[in-house]
N, C-alpha and C positions, 0 to 999 in steps of 0.2 A: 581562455576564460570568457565566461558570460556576461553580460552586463545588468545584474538586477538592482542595483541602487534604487534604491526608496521604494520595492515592491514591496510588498507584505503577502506572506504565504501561509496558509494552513495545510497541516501535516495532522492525516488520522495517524490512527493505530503507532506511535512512536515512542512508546514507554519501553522496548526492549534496547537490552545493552547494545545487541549484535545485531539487531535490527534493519531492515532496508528501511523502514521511516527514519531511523533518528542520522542511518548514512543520508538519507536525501534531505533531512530538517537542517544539519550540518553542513551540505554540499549548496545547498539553496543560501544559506546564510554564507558560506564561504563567498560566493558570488554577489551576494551586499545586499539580500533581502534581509528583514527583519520576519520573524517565524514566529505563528501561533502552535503548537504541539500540543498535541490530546493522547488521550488512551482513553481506555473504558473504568482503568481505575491511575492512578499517580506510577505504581508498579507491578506491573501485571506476570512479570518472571521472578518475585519477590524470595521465593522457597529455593532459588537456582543462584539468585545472582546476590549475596551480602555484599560484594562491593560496588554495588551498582543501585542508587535509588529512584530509577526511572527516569520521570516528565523535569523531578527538579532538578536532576543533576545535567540532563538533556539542556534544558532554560538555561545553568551557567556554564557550560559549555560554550554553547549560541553568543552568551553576551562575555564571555573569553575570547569572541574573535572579534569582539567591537559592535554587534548587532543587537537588538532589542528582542526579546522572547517573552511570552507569557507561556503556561501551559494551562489546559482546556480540561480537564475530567468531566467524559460525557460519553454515554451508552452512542450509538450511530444509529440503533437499531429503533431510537424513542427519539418523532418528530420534534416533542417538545425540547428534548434536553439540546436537541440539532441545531435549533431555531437561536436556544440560548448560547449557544456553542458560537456559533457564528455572530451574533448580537455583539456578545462580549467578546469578539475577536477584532469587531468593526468598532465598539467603544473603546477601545484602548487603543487601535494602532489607525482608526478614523476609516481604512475601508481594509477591500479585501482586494489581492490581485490575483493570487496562484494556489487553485485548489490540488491536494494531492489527495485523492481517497485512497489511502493506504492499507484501512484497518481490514484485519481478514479475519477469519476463524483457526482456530488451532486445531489439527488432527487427531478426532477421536472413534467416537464410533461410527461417523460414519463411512469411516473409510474399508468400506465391507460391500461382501456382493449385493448388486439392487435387491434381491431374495429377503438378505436377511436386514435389510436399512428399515429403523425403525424411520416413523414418519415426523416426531418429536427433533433426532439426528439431523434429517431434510430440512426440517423448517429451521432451525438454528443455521445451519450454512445459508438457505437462502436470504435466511434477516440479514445477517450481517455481509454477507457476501454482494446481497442484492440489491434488499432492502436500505443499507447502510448508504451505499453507493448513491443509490436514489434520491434519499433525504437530503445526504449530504450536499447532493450537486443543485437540488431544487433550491435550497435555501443560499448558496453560493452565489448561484445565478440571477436569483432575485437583486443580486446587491449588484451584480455586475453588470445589471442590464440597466439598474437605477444608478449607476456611479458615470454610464456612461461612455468608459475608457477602455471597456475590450478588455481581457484577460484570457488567464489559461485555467485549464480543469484537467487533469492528469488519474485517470482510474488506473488502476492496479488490477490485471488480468495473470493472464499466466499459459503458458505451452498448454496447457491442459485446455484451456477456451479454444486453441486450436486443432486441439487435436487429443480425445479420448482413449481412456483406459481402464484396464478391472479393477473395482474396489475405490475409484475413483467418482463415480457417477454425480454422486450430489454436487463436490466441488467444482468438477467438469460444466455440470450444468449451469453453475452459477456464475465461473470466470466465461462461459460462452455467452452467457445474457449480459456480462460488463460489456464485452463486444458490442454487441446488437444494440444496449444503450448507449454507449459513445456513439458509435456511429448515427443513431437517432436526433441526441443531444448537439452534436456537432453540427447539423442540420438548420436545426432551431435558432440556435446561438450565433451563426454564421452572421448573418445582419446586426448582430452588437459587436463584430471584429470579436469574438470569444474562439478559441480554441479549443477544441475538446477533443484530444487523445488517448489512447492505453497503451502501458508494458504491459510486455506477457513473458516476465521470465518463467525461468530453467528454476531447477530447484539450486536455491540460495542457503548461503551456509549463515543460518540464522538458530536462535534458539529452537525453532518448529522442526528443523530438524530429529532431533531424539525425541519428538510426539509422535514424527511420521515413522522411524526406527521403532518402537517399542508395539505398534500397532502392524506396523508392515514385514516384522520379521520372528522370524520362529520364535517360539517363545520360551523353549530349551534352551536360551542365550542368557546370558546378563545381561542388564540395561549399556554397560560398555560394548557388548560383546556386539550386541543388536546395533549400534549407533554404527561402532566400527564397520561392521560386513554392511550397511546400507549405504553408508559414506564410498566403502569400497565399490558396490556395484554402480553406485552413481556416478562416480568421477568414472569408469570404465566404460562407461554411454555415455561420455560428453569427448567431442571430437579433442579440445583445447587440455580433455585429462584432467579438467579441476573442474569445482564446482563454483558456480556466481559467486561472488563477493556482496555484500550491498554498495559498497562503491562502485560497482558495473552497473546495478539499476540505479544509483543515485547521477550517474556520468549521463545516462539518457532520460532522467526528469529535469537534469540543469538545461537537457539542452534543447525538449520542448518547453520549457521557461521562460523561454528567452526568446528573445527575438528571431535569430537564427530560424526558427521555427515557426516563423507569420505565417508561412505559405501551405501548412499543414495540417490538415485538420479530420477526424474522423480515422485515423489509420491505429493500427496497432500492431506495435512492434516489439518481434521478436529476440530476447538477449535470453540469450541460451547458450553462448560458447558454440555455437551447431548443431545440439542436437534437436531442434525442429528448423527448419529454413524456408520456413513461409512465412 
């Protein structure tokens, strides 16, 4: 176990049930931080999930294990709403200590050959993919540099930052530019004792899954039919046979969290079960 007592962390993108944020909003609070949790809306898998109400049922979750939680509704992709996102994350819990840029985009159309990628598709991945990243960590670091005390900043990359594939392009392009800016960021911050890292998982068995199934697989299927032969060919490329959990990425944001993790900074690491090993 880690020791986050009296940290305070902000968690994007964590409005999903199944979610890798609301595993790592959970896993961070299980460890004794108190957690601010955002989405872009309160529940953002709302047509998928009736027993499930998002950011609120996320927040009493967090304060069911004794921890303190607000949730955040705010776009990543709009500086202003960022600025407030973080403002009111610092008026309530007094500062900020552990950033996680979680939020990603969900699989639609751009997951097609560069050829047929409208440029509308591009730009919506790169806002939120890049863009979000950006905002989020500039305005992070403002406070972390003004608070004085060093923290962490944890981006959300993916095998794909490392290594390219068909139909992939735009996402590829986006999780290789979190690379390139952690690495940048981790630079900069280094003289405030700040830490700035990335995961780059595997594909994680989260709601985004049957978005990537219904656009990545024949379409002579059902929507079960497709989920299942994707799931199938996934799990048959991963060394381990299954697919991530979000408790395998939420097990490596606890543990650049934490202290354990001072002496790290700029790298980015892959949880993939084995199937990339760089």
């Amino acid at each position: 176990m880690y020791n986050l007592n009296g940290k305070v962390a902000l968690v994007t993108g964590a409005g999903g049930k199944n979610g890798i944020g609301r595993a790592i909003a959970t896993r961070l609070a299980e460890e004794g931080a108190d957690v601010a949790v955002n989405d872009i809306t309160e529940h953002p898998y709302a047509d998928d999930q009736a027993d499930w109400q998002g950011l609120p049922d996320l927040v009493r979750e967090i304060e069911a294990m004794g921890q303190s939680a607000i949730s955040v509704v705010a776009d990543v992709t709009d500086a202003k709403q960022v600025r407030e996102m973080v403002d009111q994350t610092v008026a309530h819990f007094g500062k900020i200590d552990i950033l996680v840029n979680n939020a990603g985009t969900i699989a639609g159309k751009d997951r097609v050959p560069v050829v047929d990628l409208a440029e509308e598709d591009w730009d919506r991945v790169q806002g939120v993919n890049v863009k979000g990243v950006f905002l989020c960590s500039q305005a992070v670091a403002r406070h972390l540099i003004a608070q004085g005390t060093g923290g962490k900043i944890i981006n959300m990359s993916s095998v794909t930052g490392k290594r390219g594939s068909a139909r992939f392009a735009a996402y590829s392009a986006s999780k290789f530019a979190v690379i390139g800016f952690t690495q940048s960021l981790a630079h900069e911050l280094a003289p405030y004792q700040v830490n700035v890292n990335a995961i780059c998982p595997g594909l994680v068995d989260t709601e985004r899954i049957a978005h990537l199934a219904s656009v990545l697989m024949p379409d002579n299927l059902s929507a079960a039919e497709q989920l299942s032969e994707y799931e199938r060919r996934s799990e048959a490329a991963v060394p381990f046979g299954r697919l991530a959990e979000g408790a395998d990425v939420a097990k490596m944001a606890a543990f650049l969290a934490s202290d354990e993790a001072a002496y790290l900074t700029g790298v980015s690491i892959t949880v993939s079960g084995g199937t990339v090993m760089d």
